[in-house]
N, C-alpha and C positions, 0 to 999 in steps of 0.2 A: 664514542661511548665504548666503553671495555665491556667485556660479557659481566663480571657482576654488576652493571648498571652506572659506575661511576664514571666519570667523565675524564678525560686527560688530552693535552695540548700536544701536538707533534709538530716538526720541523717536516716541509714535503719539498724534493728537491725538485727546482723551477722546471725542468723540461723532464718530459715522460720518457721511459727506457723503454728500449724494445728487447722482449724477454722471449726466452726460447727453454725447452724442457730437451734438455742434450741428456740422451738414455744409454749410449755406447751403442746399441743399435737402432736408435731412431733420432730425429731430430722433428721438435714439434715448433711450432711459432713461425714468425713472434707477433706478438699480440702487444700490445702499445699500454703500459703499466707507470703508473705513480709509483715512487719510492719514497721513503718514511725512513731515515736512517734513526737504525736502535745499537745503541752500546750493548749489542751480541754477537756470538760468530754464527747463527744462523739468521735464515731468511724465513723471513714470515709472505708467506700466501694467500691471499683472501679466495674463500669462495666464487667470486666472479672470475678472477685470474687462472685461478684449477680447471673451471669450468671451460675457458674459451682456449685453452691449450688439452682439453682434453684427460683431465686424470681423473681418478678415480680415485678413493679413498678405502682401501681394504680395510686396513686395522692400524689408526691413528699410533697407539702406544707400541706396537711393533714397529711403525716405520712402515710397513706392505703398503701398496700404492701400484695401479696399472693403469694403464690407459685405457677410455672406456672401449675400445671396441675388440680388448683384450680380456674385458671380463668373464670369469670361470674358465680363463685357459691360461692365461700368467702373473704373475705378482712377481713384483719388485722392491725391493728393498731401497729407503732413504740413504742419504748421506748420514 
């Protein structure tokens, strides 16, 4: 189900990737994740995936994002 409520069909590929959060100075993961290929050049992250790799969400429409036991001492910038 999408956030405004409607439903849609996805494509989930057979085996689970092991996903890692590569920061230039840190390297988190990997934590064992589903993939959903979407005709984007970004990657969509669900809240449970953010959560067991550790991020943090500053300011969604910026892009800012830390890892939580970096919060109120650094922010980082998305891709």
């Amino acid at each position: 189900m999408l956030a405004d409520g409607t439903r849609t069909v996805l494509a989930r590929c057979e085996d689970p990737l092991q996903l890692y959060v590569l920061a230039g100075d840190r390297l988190e993961g990997p934590i064992e994740a589903r993939a959903y290929p979407v005709k984007s050049r970004f990657v969509l992250l669900n809240d449970a995936a953010l959560s067991a790799l550790g991020v943090a969400i500053v300011d969604p429409k910026e892009g800012l994002w830390c890892f939580r036991d970096e919060l109120g001492r650094r922010e980082r910038r998305g891709a």
